[in-house]
N, C-alpha and C positions, 0 to 999 in steps of 0.2 A: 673237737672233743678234748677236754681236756684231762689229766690225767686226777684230775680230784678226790671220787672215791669209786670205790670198786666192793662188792659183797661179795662173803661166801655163807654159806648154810649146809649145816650137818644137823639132822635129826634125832630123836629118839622116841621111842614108843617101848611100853613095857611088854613087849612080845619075844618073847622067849627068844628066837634066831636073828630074826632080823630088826630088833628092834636095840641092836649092838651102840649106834648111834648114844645113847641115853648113858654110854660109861663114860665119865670124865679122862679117863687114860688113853693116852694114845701109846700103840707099839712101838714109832720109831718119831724122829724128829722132823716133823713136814718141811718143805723146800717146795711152792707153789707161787709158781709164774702167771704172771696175764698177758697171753698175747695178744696185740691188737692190731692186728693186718690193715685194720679197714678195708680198700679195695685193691689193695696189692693180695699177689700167688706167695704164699711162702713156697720155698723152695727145698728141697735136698739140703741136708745137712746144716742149714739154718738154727735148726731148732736143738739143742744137750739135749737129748731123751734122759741123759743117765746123770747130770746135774738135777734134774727135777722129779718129785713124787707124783707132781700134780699142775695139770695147764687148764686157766679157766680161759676159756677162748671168747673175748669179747667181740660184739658184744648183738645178743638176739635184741627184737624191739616189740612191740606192745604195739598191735592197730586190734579197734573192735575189739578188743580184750580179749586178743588171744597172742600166744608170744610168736612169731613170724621170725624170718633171717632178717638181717639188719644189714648185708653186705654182699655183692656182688659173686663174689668166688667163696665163700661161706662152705658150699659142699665140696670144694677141693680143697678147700683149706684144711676144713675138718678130717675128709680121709687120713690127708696127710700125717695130721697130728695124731689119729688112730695106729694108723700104720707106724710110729714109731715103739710102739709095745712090742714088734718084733725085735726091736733092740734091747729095750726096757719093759718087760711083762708086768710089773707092778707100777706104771704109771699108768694114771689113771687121767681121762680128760673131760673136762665139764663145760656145760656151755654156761655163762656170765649174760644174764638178761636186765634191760635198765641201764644204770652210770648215769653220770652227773646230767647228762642232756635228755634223755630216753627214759626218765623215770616218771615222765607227764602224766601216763597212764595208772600206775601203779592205787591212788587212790582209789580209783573206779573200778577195779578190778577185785580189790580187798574188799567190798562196799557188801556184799552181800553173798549168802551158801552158794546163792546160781554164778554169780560170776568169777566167785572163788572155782566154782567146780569148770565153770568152761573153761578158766587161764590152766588149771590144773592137768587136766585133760590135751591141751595144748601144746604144754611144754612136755607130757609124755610120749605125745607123738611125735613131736620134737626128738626127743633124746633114745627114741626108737628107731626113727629114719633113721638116723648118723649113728646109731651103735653107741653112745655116751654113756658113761657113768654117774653121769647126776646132774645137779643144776648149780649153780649160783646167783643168790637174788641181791642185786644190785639197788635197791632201794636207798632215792636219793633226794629227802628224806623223809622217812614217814612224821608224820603231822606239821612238816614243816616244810616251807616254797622250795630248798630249793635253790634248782636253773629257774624259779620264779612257776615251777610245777602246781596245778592244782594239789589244794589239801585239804584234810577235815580234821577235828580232834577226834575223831573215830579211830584214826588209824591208828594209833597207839594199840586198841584193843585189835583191829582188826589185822595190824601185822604181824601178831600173834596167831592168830585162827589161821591166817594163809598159812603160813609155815607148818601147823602144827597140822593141816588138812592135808598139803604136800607130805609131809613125814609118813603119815595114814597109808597114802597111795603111793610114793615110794614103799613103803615095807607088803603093801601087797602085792607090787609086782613083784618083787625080790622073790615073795613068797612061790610066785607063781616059777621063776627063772632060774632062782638058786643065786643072781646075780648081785651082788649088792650095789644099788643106786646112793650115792652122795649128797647131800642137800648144804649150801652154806651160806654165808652171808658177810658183805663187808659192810664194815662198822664203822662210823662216823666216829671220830677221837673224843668228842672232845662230851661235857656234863648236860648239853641242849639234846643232843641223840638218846644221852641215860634217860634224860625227862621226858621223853616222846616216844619210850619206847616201853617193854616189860622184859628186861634181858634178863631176869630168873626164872621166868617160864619160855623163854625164846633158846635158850640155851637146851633146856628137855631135847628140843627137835631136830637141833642144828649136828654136824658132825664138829665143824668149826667154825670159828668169828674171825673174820681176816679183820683187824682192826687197819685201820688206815691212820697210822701212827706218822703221818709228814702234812704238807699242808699248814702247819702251825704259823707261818708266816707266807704271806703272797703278796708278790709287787702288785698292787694296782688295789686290793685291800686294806693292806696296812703302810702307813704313812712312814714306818721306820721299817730297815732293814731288821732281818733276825736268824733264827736259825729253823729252817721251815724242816725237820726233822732233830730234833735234838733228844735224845738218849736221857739225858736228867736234865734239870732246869738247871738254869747257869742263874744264881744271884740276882745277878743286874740285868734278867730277862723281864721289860716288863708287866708284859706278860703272863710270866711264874707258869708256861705249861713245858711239858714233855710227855716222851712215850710212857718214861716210866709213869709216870701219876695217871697216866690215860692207861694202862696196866693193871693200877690199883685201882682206880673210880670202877672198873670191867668188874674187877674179881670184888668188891664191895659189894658191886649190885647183884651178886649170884652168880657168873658167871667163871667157871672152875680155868685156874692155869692152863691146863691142861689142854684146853680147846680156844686158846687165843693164839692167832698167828700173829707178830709183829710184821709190821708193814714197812716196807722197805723204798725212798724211791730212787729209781733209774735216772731221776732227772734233777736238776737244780730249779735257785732261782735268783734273778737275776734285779739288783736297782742299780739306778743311774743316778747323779748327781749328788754322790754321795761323800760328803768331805771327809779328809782323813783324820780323821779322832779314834781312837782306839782300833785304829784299822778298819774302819766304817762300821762295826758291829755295834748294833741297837741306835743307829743314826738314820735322820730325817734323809729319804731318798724317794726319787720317781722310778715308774717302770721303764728300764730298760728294753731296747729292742730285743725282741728273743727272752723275753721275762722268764718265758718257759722252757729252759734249757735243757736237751737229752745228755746223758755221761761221757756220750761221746763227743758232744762239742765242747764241753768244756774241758774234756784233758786235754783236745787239740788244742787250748786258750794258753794251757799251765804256762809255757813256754812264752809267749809271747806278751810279756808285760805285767802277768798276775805275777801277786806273793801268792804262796797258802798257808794259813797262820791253822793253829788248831785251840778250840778252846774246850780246856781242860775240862771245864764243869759239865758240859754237854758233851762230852766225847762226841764232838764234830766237825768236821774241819771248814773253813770260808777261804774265800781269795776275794783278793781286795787290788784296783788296779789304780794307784795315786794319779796317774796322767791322764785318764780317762772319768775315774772315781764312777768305777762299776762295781758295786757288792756281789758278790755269789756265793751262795748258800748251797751246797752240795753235798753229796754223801760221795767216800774212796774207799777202795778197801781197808784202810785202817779203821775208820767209823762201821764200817761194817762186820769188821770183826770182832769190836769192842759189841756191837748189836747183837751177834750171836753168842759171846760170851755167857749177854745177858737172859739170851734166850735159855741157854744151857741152867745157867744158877738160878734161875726163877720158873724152872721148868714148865715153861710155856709148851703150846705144840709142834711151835716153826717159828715159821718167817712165810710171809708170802711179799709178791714183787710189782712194781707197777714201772715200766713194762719192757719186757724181754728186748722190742726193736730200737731201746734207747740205750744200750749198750752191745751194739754188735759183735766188738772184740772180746768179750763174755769175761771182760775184767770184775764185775761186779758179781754174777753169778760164780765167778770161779773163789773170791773170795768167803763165798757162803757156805760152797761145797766143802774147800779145805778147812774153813772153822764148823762147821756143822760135823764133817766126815772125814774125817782128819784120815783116817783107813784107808778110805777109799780112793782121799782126792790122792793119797802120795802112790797109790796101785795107778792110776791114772795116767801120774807123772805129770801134774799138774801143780 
């Protein structure tokens, strides 16, 4: 599985109590992790309850058109991550259905009222067994292949109706529990997701849009090195994307600041055979072994043979290795606190993260805490 995209969905409905979802405002600045175990136990003390608001726990799967576990120790995973509210009472944990491989289903499910209400129903009992607080729909991509997924042009309208159906039944159990359920969705960056989608009526339902603001470059897709999370377009990207413009394209199509998380990744990426011209940035390279680098391999790299240059125009940093001529595209805590900076002055609703076990030493999440919660991370002592 690769770390590609990931949904969140928050809803709203014009119902007096629980149909709160539906305000553009959020109370405090979200900080929302995706754990991805797959079939590893997480353990004790693994997980910052109190660095994070919010854990989407990937990832449930789609057979028969109803959402199922996706993973081995799934219910001890989950208690787990429940059980940390005794540390943390306002974190909240959601289960993450779909992602880039597991979204096969998702057309056939959206296709019609009955199989919208059977997945519907499914992931209620879902998020009932395990005591959860909402969903996140992973849809990867609606009207488009894809891991090479079936599609329809249906789904444009139809991924609207699911959402907005979920919203429905979220707010009446609420009604029924007092409890409020969450619904969210991660968002594809880039102007092919706008066009396939309705995010001025998808936004009504959702609480938030985890956009998946990284990815803009991948070894083995793109022929030149670049900057696969870059904060604003650097000039001579050629390319010309960044988070910010995937920002503005969101809030153009109706979709309020307010309820965008920027996407943050835990991981780099990596080319090979890249000659040294400008420190190999925006140069003809192949995929490296390990293309797909966690944070934690690569600061063990810093040392041994990388530079790490920073470019200015993207507020983000590469390392480049002349003896080898490997590019790496990563994000440090400086790019990251220039990332919340931006989160701050463009008063988005967070940052959310892809994913927690790619940074074990919690250098990346501590740098989120301290520029998000500058209060708290220094009560910390962090």
């Amino acid at each position: 599985m690769t770390a590609k995209r990931f949904f969140i969905f928050g809803l709203i409905l014009a119902i007096p109590v629980w149909g709160i979802a539906a305000s553009p405002a959020q109370s405090k600045v979200l900080v929302t992790g995706y754990v991805f175990p797959q079939d590893a136990v997480l353990q004790p003390g693994q997980i910052d309850a109190h660095a994070l608001d919010r854990v989407n726990y990937a990832f449930a799967n789609i057979e028969d058109g109803r959402m199922v576990a996706g993973f081995a120790h799934d219910i001890e995973n989950l208690a787990l991550l429940n059980a940390l509210k005794h540390e943390n009472p306002s974190l909240t944990v959601l289960i993450s259905v779909g992602g880039w491989l597991w979204s096969t289903h998702f057309s056939d499910v959206a296709l019609t009222e009955r199989s919208r209400r059977v997945f519907i129903q499914s992931a209620m009992d879902y998020i009932n067994l395990h005591g959860l607080d909402g969903l996140d729909v992973d849809w990867e991509y609606p009207g488009m292949a894809g891991a090479g997924h079936a599609f329809r042009r249906e789904d444009k309208r139809n991924f609207t109706l699911l959402l907005k159906e979920i919203r429905a039944q979220f707010d009446k159990e609420s009604a029924r529990t007092h409890k409020r359920l969450y619904l969210t969705i991660a968002a594809g960056s880039d102007t092919d997701y706008l066009d396939h989608t309705e995010m001025a009526k998808v936004q009504r339902y959702v609480d938030t849009v985890n956009l998946m603001t990284y990815d803009y470059y991948e070894a083995g897709s793109d022929a030149l090195t670049g900057n696969h999370a870059p904060l604003f377009t650097d000039p001579e990207d050629p390319k010309k994307d960044s988070a910010d413009d995937s920002v503005r394209a969101f809030e153009d199509a109706g979709v309020p600041a307010a309820k965008i998380l920027l996407g943050i990744p835990f991981y780099g990426r990596q080319w090979g055979q890249v000659k040294n011209i400008h420190h190999g940035l925006f140069q003809p390279g192949k995929p490296a072994p390990g293309s797909y680098a966690s944070y934690s391999s690569i600061a063990g790299s810093l040392n041994h043979g990388y530079t790490r240059y920073w470019d200015s125009s993207s507020s983000v940093p590469f390392l480049y290795s002349e003896a080898s001529e490997i590019f790496v595209s990563y994000e440090d805590p400086e790019s990251i606190a220039a990332k919340c900076n931006y989160v701050l002055t463009q008063k988005l609703g967070g940052v959310m993260f892809w994913e927690y076990q790619n940074d074990p030493s919690s250098q990346l999440l501590q740098a989120i805490d301290l520029s998000l919660h500058k209060e708290n991370a220094v009560t910390k002592g962090k």
